[in-house]
N, C-alpha and C positions, 0 to 999 in steps of 0.2 A: 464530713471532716470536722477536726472540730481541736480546739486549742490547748485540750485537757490531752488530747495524743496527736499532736500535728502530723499532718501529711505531705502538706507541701512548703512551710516554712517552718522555722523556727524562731522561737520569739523570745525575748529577753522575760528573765524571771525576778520577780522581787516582792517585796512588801514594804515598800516605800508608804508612809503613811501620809494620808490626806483628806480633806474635807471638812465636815464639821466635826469638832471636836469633842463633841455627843456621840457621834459611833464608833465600835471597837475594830480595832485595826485586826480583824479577821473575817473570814466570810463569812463567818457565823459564830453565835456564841458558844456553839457547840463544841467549836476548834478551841477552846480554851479549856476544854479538859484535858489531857495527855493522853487519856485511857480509848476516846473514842475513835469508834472506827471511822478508817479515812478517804472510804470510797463514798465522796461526797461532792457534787457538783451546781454551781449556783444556776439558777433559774430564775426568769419571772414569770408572771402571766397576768391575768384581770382580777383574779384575785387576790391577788399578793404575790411578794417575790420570797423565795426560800432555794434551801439547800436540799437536793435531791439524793436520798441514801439507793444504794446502788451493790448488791453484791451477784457475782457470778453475770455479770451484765443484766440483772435482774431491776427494776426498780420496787425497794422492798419498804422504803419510808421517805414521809413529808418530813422537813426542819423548817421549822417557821422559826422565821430570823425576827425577833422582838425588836432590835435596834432598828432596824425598818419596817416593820410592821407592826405595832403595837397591838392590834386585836385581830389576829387572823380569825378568819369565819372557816364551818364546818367545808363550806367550799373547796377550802386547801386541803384541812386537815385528812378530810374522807371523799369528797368527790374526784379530784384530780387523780387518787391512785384509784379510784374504782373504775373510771373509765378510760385510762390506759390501756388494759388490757379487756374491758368488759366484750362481749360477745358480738354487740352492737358495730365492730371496729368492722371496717372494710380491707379486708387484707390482700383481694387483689383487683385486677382490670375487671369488670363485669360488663356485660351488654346484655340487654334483655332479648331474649331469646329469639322473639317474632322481629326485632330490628335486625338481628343478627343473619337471623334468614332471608330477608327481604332488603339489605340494605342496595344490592342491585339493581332489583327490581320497582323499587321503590312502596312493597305491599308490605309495613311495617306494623300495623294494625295497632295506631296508639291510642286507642278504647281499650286496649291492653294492657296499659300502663295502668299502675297500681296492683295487680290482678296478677299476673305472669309470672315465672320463676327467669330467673339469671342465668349466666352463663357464663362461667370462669374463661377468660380471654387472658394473651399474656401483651405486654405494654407494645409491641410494632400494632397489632389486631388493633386495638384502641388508638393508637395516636392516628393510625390511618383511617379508621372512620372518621374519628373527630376530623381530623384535615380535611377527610372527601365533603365531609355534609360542611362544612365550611365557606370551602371554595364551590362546590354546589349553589347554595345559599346565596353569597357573594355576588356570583356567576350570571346566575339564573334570575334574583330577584334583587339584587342591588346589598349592599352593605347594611342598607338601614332596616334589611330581613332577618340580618341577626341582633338577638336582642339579648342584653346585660343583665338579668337582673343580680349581680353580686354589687352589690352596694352597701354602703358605711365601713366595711371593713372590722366587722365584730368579731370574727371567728377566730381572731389572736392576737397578742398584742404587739407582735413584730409590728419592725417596720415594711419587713418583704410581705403585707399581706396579701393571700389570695386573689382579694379585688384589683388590687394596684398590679399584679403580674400578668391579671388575664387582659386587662384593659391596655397595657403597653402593649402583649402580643397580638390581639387583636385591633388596635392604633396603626400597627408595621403594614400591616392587609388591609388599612384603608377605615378602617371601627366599625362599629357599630348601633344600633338603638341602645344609651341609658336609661336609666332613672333619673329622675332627677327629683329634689323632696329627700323624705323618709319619713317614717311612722313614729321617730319619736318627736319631733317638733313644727310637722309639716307644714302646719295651718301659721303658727306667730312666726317662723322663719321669715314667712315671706312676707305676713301682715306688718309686722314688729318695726323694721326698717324704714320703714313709710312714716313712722307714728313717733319711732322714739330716736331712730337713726340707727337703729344697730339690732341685728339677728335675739341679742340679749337672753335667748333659750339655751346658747352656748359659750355665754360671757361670762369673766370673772365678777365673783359677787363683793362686797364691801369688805376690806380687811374686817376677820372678828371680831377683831379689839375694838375696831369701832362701836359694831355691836353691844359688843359686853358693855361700853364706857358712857354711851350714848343713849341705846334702846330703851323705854320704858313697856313697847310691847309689840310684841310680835307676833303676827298673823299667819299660820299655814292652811293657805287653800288647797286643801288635795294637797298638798306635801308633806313628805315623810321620808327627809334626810335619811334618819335615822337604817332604812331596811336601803334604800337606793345605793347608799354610800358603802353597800358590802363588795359592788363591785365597779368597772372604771371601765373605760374604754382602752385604756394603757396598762398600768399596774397600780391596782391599789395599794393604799398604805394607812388605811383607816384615822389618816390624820386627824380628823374633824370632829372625833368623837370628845376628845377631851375640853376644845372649844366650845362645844356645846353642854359641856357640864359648868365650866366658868360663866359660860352668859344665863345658863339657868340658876346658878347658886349665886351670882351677883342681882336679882331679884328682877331679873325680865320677865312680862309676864307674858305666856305664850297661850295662843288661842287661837282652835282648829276647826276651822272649818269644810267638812267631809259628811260625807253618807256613814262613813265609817269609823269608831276609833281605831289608831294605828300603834304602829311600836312606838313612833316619835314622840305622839299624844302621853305614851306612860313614860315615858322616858322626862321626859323636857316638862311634866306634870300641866300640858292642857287643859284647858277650857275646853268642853269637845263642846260644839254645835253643830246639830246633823242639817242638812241641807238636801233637798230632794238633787237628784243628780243631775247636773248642765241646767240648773237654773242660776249659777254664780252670777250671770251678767244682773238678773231682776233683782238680785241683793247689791251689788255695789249701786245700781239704778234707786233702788230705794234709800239705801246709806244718804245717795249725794244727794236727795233730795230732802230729808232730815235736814243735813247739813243747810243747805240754802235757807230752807224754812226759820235755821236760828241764828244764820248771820256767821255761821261757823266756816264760811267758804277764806280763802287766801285770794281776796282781787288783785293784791298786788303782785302775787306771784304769778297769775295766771296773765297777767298784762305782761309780766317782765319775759317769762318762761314759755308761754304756748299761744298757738294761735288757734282759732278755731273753739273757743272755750263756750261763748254766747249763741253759738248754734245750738252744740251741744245740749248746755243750761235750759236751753228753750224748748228741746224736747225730755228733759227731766221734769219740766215744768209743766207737759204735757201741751201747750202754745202749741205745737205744730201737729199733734195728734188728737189733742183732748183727750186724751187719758194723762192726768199727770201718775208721776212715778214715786208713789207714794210708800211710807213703810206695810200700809194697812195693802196698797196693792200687791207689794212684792210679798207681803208674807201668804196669800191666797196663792204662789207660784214655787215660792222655795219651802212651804210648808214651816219657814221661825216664826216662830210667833212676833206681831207689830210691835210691841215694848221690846222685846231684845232687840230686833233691828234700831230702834230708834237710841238706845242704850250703847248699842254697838259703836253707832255710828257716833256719837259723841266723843264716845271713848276713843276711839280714832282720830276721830281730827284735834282732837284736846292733846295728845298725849307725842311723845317723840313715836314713830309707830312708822314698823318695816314690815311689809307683805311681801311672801313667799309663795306665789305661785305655781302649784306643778306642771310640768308637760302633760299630764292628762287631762287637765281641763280643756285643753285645745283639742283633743284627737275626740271631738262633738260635734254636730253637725254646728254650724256659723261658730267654728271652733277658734276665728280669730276675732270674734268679738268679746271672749271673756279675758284673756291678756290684757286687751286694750282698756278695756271697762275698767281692772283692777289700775293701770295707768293713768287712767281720767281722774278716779277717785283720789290719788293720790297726788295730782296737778291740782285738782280743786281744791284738796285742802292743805296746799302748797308743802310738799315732805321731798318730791325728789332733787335729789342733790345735795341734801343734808346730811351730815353727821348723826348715823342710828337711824336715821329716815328713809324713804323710800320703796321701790320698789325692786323685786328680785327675780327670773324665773331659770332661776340654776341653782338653789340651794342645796336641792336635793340631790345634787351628782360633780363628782370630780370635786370632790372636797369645797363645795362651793364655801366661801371669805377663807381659804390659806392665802395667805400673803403672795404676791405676783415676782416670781425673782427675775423676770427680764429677759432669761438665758435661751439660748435657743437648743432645740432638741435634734437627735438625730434623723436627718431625711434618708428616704431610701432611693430608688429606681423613678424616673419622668416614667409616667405614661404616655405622653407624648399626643402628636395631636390629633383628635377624631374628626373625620372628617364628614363626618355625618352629625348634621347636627340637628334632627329629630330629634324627641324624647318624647318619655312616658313617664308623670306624675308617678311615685313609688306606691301610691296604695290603686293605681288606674290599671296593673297589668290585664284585671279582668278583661273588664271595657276595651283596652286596646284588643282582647284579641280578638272579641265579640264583635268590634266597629272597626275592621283594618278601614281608613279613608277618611274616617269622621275627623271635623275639626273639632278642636276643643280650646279653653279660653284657659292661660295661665301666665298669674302674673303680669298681667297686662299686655300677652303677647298669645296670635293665633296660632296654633301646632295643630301638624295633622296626622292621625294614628297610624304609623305603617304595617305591612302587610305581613306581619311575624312568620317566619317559617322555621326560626333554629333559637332557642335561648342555651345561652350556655350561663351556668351559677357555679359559683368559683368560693365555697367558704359563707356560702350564707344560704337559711333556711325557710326560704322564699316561701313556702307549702306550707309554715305555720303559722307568720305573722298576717299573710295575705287573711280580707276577710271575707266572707259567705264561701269555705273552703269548696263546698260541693258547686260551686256556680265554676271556681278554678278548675279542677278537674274538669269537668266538660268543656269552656272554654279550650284547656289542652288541648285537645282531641283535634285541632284543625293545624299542630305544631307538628311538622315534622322528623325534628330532633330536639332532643334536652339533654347537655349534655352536663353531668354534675361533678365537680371537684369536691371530696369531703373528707373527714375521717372516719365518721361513721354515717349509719344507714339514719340519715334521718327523713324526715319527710321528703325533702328535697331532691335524694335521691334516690327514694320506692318508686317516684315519678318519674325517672330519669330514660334515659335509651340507653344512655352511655357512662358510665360511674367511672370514674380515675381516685383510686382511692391515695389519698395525702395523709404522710406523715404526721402525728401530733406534734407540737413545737418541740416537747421532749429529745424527738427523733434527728433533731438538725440544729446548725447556731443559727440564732438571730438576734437584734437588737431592739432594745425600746428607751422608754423611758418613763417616768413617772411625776405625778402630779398634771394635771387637767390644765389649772390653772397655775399652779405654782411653779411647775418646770424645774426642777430645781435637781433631779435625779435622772441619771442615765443609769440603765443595767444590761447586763449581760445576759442573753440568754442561749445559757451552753447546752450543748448537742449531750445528752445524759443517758441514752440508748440508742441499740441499734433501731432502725425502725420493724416496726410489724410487719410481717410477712413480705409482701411485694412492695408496701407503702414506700411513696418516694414525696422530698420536702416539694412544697406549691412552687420553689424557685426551679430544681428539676423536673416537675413536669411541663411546667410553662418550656421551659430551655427544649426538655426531649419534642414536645409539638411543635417550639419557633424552627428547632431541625429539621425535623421532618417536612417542615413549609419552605425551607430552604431561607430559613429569616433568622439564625442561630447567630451571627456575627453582629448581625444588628441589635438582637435580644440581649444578649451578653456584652454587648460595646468590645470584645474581644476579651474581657478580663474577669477572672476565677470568682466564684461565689463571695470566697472568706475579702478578697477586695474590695467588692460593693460594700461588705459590712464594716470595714475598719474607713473606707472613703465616709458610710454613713456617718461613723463616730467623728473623723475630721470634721465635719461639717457643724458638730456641737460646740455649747463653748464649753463643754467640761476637757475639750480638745487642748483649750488654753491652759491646763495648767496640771494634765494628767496624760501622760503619753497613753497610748492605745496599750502598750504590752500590759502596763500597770493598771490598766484601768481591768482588761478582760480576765488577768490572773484574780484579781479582786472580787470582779462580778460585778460592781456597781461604781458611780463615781458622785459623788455629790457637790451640786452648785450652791453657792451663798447668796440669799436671800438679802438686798438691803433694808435695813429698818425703816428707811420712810415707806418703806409696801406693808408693813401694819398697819400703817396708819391712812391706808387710802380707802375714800369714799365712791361707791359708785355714779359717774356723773358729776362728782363735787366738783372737777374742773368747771362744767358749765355753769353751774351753779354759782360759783364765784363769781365769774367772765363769762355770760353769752355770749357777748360780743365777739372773743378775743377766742376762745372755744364753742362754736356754733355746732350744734348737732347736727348729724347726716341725712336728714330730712329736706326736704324740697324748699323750711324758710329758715330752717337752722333751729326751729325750737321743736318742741314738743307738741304735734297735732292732735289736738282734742274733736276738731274735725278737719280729715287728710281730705283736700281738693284733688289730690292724684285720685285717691280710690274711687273716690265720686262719680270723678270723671270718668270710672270706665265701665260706669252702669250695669253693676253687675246686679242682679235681682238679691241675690241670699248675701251680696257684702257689701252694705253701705257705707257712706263715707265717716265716720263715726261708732259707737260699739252701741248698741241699740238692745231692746230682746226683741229675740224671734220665737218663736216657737219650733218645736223640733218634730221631725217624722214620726218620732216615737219617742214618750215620754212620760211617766209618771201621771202628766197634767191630761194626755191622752189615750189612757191607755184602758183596754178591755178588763172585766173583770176578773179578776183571780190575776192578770198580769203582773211581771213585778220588773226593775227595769237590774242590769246586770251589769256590774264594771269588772274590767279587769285588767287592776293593777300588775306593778313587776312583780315577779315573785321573790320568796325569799331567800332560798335555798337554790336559786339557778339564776344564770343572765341568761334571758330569754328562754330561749329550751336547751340552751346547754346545761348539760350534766342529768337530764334529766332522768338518764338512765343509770345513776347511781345507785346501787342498790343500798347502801346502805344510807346514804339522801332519803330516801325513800320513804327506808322504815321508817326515816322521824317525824315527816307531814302527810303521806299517803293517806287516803283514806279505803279500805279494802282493793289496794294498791291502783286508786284513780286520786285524779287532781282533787283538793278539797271546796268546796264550796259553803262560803258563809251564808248560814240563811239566821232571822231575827226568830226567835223563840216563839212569836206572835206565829209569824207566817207558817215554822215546820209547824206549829199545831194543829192550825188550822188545813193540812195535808195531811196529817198521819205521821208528821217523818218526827225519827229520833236522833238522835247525836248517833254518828256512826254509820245511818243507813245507806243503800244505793240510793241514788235521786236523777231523774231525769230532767233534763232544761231544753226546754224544745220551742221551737216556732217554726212559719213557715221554708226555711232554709234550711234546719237542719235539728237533730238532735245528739245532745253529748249527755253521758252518764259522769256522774260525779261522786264523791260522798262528803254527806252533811256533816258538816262546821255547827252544833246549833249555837247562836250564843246573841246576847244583847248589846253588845258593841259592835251592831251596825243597823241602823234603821232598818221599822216597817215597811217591807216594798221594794227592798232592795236586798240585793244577792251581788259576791265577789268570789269571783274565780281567776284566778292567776293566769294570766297568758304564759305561752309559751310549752304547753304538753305535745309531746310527742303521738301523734293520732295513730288509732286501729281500728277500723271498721271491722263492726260484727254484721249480720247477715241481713239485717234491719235497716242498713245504713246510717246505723247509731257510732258515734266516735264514743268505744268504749273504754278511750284513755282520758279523754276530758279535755280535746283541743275545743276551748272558747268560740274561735273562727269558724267552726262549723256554725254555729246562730250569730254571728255580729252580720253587720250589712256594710253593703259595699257604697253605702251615700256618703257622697263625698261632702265634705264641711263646706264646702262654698268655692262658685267661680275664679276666685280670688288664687286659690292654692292647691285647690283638687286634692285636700290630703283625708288624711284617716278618719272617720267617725266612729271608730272601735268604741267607744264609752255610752253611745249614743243606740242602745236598743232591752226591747222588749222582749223579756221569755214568759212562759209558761212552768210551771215547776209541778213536778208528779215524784213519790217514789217508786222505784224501782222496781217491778216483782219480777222480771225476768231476763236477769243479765246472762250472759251467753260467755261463761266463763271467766276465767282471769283474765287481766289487761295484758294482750301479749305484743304491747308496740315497742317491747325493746329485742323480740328477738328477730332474727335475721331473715329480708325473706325466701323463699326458696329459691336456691343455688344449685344449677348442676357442674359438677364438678371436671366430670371428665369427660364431654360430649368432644369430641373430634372435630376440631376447628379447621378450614382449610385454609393454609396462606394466603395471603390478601396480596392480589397480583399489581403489584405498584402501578403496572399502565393502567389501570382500571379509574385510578384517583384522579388522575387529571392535575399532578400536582405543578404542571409549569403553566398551568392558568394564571399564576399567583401575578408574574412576571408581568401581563398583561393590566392585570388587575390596580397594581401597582408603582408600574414604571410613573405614571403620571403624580405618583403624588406628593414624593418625596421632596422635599425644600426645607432647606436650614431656615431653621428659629431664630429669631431676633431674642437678644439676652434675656429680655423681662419674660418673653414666651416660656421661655424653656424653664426659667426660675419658675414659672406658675403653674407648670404642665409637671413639673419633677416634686414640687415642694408644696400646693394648694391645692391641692385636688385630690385630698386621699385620707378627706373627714367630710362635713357633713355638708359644706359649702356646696356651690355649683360647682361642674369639671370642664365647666364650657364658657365662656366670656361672654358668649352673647345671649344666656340665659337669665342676665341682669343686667339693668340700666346703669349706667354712670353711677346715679343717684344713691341705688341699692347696693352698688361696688366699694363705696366710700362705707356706708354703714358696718359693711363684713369685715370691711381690712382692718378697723384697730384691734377686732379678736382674733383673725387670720393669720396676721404677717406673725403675733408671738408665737402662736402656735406654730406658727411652719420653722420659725426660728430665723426670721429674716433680719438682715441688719438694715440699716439706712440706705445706705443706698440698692440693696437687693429690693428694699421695699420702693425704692421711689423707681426702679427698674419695672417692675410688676404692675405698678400703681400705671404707670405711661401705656404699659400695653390695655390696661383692662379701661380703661377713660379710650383707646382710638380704639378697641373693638367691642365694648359693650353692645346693649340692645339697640339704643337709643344714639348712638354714634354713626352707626352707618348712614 
């Protein structure tokens, strides 16, 4: 249903004009010719929001709207219509053939998965197996045998997403095994809070202007705004590009430190210095010890601001090791030469000087000692909390420094409460399934792996980001059911038993909003086709399965789809001052930013007032050495950022090795869109993922710009083609995560999924997250590929094999009753506000998953996001202090 042809209400019509007064009072500017055609309907997505052209119910064109999008990417322009109807789409129920036949007997033969052909099923056939292996599962091995892996909630930028609807219908039945983590900030999420008081991987960064007004130079480690900021978790709006041309043409000098140059580097006119990869901790370790050596250190800052500075100091000094931490050491480890680093370092503590750290420095093995390191350096030479100073580790996504408007965004559906409160670190699914029993240490708290029999993924593409992919696959093999929600056939679900194919956002209304940090934008996102084939939206099939479980009153609260969505929009403040009918006929609404959010400094509170503003840390300042982490003896995470040396690295590695990172891509978020065909033609390389190799390295293999190239180790190998070029170090190779994999007969991924060679070592006790950046290949070219890359097309389906009715008493479906008479009890306010409104980005989704301590650090970037007012906030605040970790 949808409000461009309503169904069940009708809504008042107008063009009441409103908001800033920089956008044209139409939905696009396209409506200001006379002449155009008018089957046009507003949309947003992660890429940007636009107007959908529509003829014969056809979708036939992008309109990128310039008034809110200023630089739309090819993403809009050509990916969004290619894979709407690309071939890839899952048009109806499918189950894999051998589940299908065994699902009684229980001889499903999931050594099969991957391998097998499908089996067109129609939606009762499907929602009744999903139900029986459910309540099976539940039944037989406890609730904490089904396992989640649909987490963060990327696969769209509603509010109803995927993860959040499987997670409440699964919550009703009692829940299930999470995640908890994620791959993109796993390791400083959890470090960060200890150190600085706040998550800060997903914090607003310094208004620009400060920037622009203040900065004399700026530092990107591994970051590279410029490519990240193509796309959003919400809706992009490529705000930040034009901020980044005023702080560069106001005479900031910017300098990069990477393996690689980037776009940002040509953009923003860098200093490139290459850096052997994950040795950044041994460079700021050398820096602070330059600095000390000339008197260049801030004592008073570090007296007034951090505790923990003089331990620190004493192993830079090398006092507690006897190695001091010299420029001449660190440069025999990052490969700069001793005069730059000592130069560097000058230059830094001399100068107004803002460090931007990526989220890829952390997914390394001891991947939360190099945040930290870049934090210590810049307590030593006293910058955070200054005006142009400091430290950053979000510049490069959600428009990191737009201005902060205060406003809150639209919420969707509580998930409500799980009562199973296991988890499994998001990059440990291997290991769990490998160790059902084993304890494991995270966060300062023991968990024990349960005994997985069913995962259901709802909207994310678990089988690409995971790493050592061939270790995942077998691992599977002891999983009874997988059951996957998607829109297309991606990795996640070639894998699957069970496929329930979901409409693209296109296909249904739903709501967002935009800006990360800014907030300041709600939009509409209108139903602009009918859906493909059988596809039905993630809010319909969640609803057809809570039916089917007999849990459809409770999933629904009793009230109609299009209700949850205008209740979401009430719940914003764009509520206050644009009625619903006017907002959705418009498509979008915009909030007003105040101008003292220009003008804000990150931290500069504390900076003025310790005292009076104490950071969320254990003494209120800045831990240059944290006594918590210390304390919890963990071997690979000392109480302080230190170097370690890494499993595989550059500094250890066999001959002919070279080590391999892989950044986000440029042309997809993650692996979506991957199967764009006309995406394709503009980076593919003999239609595989491209791979940067240095001119040095292909010469010495034989390889030419253009060739096949193989990248291999003991995990795995992936075919790629050669990038050659000299803006990226000797020794090192980049390949974009996120390709959609196909195995050729060799066991080769001959589309170029990365995760077949990264390793599943997790970065330390501490956070058990991702070490994607943290490995070693091999490199050969290519002589004998085995055809074209065919992992966009469909795998084989039979279409018309004779299904027999699925006999309802066979399901066992009033086990549910049983299951759950026990559980149900009313939430206390602040519960229910944190279970409906905090739990459905990157935060924990469990209260007891963090301490008091670490609850305080999330909440000042939590509560804006969730859109909490004062007292919603001091409601949420009282539950998560009486059930934290550390409360009981």
């Amino acid at each position: 249903m949808s409000f461009a042809n309503p169904t069940r209400r009708a809504f008042l019509q107008g063009s009441v004009a409103f908001g800033a007064a920089t956008l044209m009072n139409s939905t696009a500017m396209a409506a200001i010719d006379p002449n155009s055609f008018a089957g046009r309907t507003f949309h947003a997505t992660h890429f940007g929001p636009f107007e959908a052209v529509v003829r014969d119910g056809k979708l036939v064109g992008i309109n990128a709207m310039t008034e809110l999008d200023a630089r739309p990417t090819e993403m809009l322009a050509y990916g969004f219509m290619d894979r709407t109807y690309d071939k890839s789409r899952i048009n109806y129920p499918m189950v894999r053939k051998s589940y299908l036949l065994g699902w009684e007997t229980g001889d499903v033969k999931p050594q099969l998965r991957g391998k097998e052909e499908y089996v067109r099923v129609d939606w009762n056939t499907a929602y009744s197996l999903t139900a029986k292996a459910l309540l099976d599962t539940a039944t037989n091995h406890g609730n904490q045998a089904i396992f989640s892996s649909s987490y963060g909630g990327w696969s769209n930028a509603g509010v109803f997403r995927p993860n959040v609807l499987q997670g409440r219908l699964l919550n009703l039945m009692g829940g299930c095994t999470n995640t908890q983590g994620d791959w993109s900030a796993g390791a400083s999420q959890i470090s960060l809070p200890h150190v600085i008081g706040d998550m800060e991987v997903y914090s607003a960064q310094s208004a620009w202007e400060t920037i622009r007004d203040n900065t004399e130079v700026f530092v990107l480690v591994g970051c590279d705004p410029v490519k990240n900021n193509r796309i959003e978790y919400r809706v992009a709006d490529h705000g930040m590009y034009t901020p980044w041309e005023m702080i560069r043409d106001a005479g900031v000098k910017f300098i990069s430190i990477n393996p690689q140059r980037t776009a940002s580097d040509e953009y923003l006119n860098a200093e490139w210095i290459r850096i052997i990869p994950n040795t950044d901790v041994a460079l700021f370790l050398g820096m602070a010890h330059h600095v000390l050596e000339n008197g260049l250190e801030d004592r008073a800052y570090m007296d007034r601001y951090t505790v923990g500075a003089d331990k620190w100091i004493a192993y830079v000094k090398g006092e507690t090791d006897g190695t001091p931490k010299t420029p001449a050491w660190a440069a025999s480890i990052t490969g700069i030469e001793e005069a730059r680093i000592r130069e560097l370092a000058e230059l830094l503590a001399r100068s107004n000087t803002e460090i931007a750290g990526a989220w890829a420095l952390q997914r390394a093995q001891h991947g939360e000692m190099t945040h930290w390191a870049i934090v210590n350096f810049a307590a030593l030479t006293g910058k955070i909390g200054k005006p142009g100073c400091g430290v950053g580790f979000s510049w490069h996504y959600g428009n990191g420094g737009m201005p902060q408007s205060g406003n809150s965004t639209p919420s969707g559906l509580s998930q409500g409460r799980n009562f199973v409160k296991g988890i499994c670190p998001a990059s440990r699914i291997t290991e769990m399934l490998e160790n059902p029993g084993k304890e494991f240490f995270y966060n300062g708290n023991t968990y024990t792996y349960p005994d997985v029999k069913m995962i259901f993924n709802a909207g994310n593409n678990f089988m690409s980001h995971q790493q050592d992919t061939n270790r995942l696959i077998r691992a599977l093999e002891k999983v009874e059911t997988i059951v996957s929600v998607d829109v297309w056939w991606t990795a996640a679900t070639r894998w699957a038993d069970i496929v329930l194919p979901a409409s693209s956002t296109l296909e249904r209304d739903d709501i967002t909003s935009g800006g990360t940090y800014s907030n300041n934008r709600v939009y509409a996102m209108k139903k602009v086709i009918e859906p493909i084939g059988e596809s039905k939206s993630d809010y319909e099939i969640f609803e057809g399965l809570a039916d089917k479980l007999g849990l459809w009153a409770q999933f629904t609260d009793g009230e109609d789809y299009m209700t949850h969505i205008r209740r979401a929009y009430e719940r914003s403040s764009a509520a206050k001052t644009t009625p619903f009918e006017e907002f959705w006929e418009k498509g979008y609404a915009v909030m007003e930013t105040p101008d003292d959010a220009r003008k804000w400094t990150r931290h500069g509170a504390f900076y003025e007032d310790p005292d009076a503003h104490p950071l969320h840390t254990a003494s209120g300042k800045i831990e240059m050495f944290c006594e918590t982490i210390a304390n919890m003896n963990i071997d690979d995470c000392p109480g302080m950022p230190m170097w370690m040396e890494k499993h595989e690295y550059l500094g250890n590695a066999r001959e002919g090795q070279l080590h391999v990172v892989s950044p986000h891509p440029w042309f997809r978020l993650h692996s979506q869109m991957d199967q764009s065909k006309t995406l394709r033609g503009l980076y593919k390389v003999q239609g595989r993922e491209p791979v940067r190799i240095n001119s040095q390295d292909a010469a010495e293999r034989g390889i030419e710009d253009g060739d096949l190239v193989e990248l291999y180790n003991d995990r795995g190998t992936v075919i790629a083609g050669a990038v050659v070029s000299d803006d990226i170090m000797p020794g090192v190779i980049s390949i974009y995560e996120g390709a959609w994999p196909q195995l050729d007969s060799k066991g080769r991924c001959n589309s170029g999924l990365v995760n077949f060679i990264t390793s599943t070592q997790r970065s330390s006790g501490l956070s058990e997250a991702t070490s994607a950046n943290t490995v070693l290949v091999s490199l050969r070219k290519c002589v004998d590929p085995e055809g074209p890359n065919t992992a966009y097309e469909k795998p084989p389906i039979i279409e018309d094999m004779e299904v027999a009715a699925i006999d309802e008493d066979k399901l066992g479906l009033d086990r549910l009753y049983e299951l759950t008479e026990s559980l149900y009890a009313d939430m206390e306010p602040g519960e229910k506000i944190f279970y409906e409104r905090c739990t459905v980005c990157h935060g924990p989704r469990e209260v007891s998953h963090f301490t008091r301590q670490q609850w305080k650090g999330i909440t000042p970037s939590m509560f804006p996001r969730a859109g909490l007012d004062e007292e919603e906030a001091a409601l949420v605040m009282d539950y998560l202090m009486k059930n934290a970790s550390d409360a009981m």
